[in-house]
N, C-alpha and C positions, 0 to 999 in steps of 0.2 A: 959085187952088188953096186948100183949104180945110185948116185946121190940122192936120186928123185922118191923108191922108193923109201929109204931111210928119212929123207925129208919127211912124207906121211907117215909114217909108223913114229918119228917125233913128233910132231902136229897132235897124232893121234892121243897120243899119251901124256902129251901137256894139257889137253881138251878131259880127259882121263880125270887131272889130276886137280884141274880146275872145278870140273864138275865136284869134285870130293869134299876140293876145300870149303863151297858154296853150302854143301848139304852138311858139314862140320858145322861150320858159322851159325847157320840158320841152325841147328841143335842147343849150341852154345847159346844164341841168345835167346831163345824158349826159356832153355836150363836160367839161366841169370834173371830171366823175367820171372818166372814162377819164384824161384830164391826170394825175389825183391817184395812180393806180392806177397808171401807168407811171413816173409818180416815186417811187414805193414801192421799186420791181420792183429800178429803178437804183439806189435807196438799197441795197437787200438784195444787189444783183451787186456794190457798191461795197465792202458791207462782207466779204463773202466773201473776192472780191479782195484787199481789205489782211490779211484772216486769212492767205490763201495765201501771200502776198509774206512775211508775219513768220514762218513757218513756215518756209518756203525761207531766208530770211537765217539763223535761228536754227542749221538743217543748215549750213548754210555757216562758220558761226562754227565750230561743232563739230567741221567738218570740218578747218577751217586752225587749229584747238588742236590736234588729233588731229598736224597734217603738222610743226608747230611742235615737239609733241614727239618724233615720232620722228626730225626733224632735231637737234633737242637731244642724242638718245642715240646715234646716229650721228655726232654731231661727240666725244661724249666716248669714244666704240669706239673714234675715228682717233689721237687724244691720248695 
């Protein structure tokens, strides 16, 4: 076998291998984009979430000051 065609049938198969790597890559970083983009999403419903939760506890504070004092003035009405 003479060098020439072994030369293209290497060429061929570098080109092969290259093509492979490029269509990996370009998968990998879809994969890692989407990954990045759903950890956002979570980060943004997480912070929501604890906004909600301190809202609702803050009503509830409010609400058991509110029950506090009209049990306060209702024990000094019985007195």
């Amino acid at each position: 076998m003479s060098p020439i065609p072994l030369q293209i049938t290497s060429q061929l198969s570098i080109h092969t291998w290259q093509a492979e790597f490029e269509a990996s890559r370009a998968r990998d970083k879809h994969d890692i984009m989407r990954y990045l983009g759903d950890l956002k999403n979570q980060q943004e419903l997480m912070a929501f979430t604890q906004m909600q939760n301190a809202a609702d506890l803050h009503q509830i504070k409010e609400i058991m000051i509110l029950m506090q004092k009209v049990f306060l003035a209702s024990v000094k009405l019985l007195s």
